[in-house]
RODRENNU-55439 format. One record per residue (C-alpha): x, y, z. Coordinates in steps of 0.5 Angstrom, whole numbers, plus 500, padded with zeros to 3 digits. Each point is the difference from the previous one (the first is absolute). Example, Ala and Ser with C-alpha at 12.3 -4.5 7.8 and 13.67 -1.06 7.14 Angstrom:
REM RODRENNU-55439
525491516
502507498
END
This chain:
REM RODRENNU-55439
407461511
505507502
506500498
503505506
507497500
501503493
498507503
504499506
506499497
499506495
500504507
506498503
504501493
497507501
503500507
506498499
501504493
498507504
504497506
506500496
498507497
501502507
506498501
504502494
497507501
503500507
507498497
500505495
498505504
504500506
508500498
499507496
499504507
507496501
507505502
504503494
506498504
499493502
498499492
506501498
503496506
497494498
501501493
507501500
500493505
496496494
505504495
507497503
495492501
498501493
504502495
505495502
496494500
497503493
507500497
502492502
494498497
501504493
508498501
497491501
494502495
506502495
504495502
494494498
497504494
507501498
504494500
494495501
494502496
505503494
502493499
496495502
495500493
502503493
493502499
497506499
495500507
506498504
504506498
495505501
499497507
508501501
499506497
495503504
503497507
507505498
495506499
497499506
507498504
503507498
494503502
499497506
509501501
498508498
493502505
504504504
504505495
494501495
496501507
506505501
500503494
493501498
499503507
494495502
503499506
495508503
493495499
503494503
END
């Protein structure tokens, strides 16, 4: 007795694995023809909607890391987690003056 569904299974994994290959290529391919203009456009659009939602994110991250996780436990893990959240909240609050800064603003 064959076992031919085993092999048809295989066949399909190969189509959809190729099929997907395909699809990722298109879109990789096709926004590098876009204009240098309209880049910049949409790019300084996302800047103003992202920035700020960023910074609200680090000021409530600081907010709970600080306040909330600091004093919750006296352990050393939970002061570690309470200090990871303030570097990453005062990260999150300064994205947009150390991308200034650094002058990363060219390769976006």
């Amino acid at each position: 007795m064959r076992k031919t569904g085993v092999w048809l299974q295989r066949g399909w994994a190969w189509v959809s694995f190729l099929g997907m290959l395909l699809v990722l290529f298109l879109m990789m391919t096709v926004p590098a023809f876009a204009a240098n203009e309209m880049k910049t456009l949409v790019m300084s659009v996302l800047e103003e909607i992202i920035y700020p939602i960023f910074s609200a994110i680090g000021v409530l991250l600081g907010a709970y890391g600080g306040l909330v996780l600091a004093f919750k436990n006296s352990d050393p893990d939970a002061q570690a987690r309470a200090t990871q959240a303030l570097v990453v909240a005062i990260a999150l609050v300064g994205i947009r003056v150390f991308i200034g800064n650094v002058h990363l603003e060219k390769y976006l």
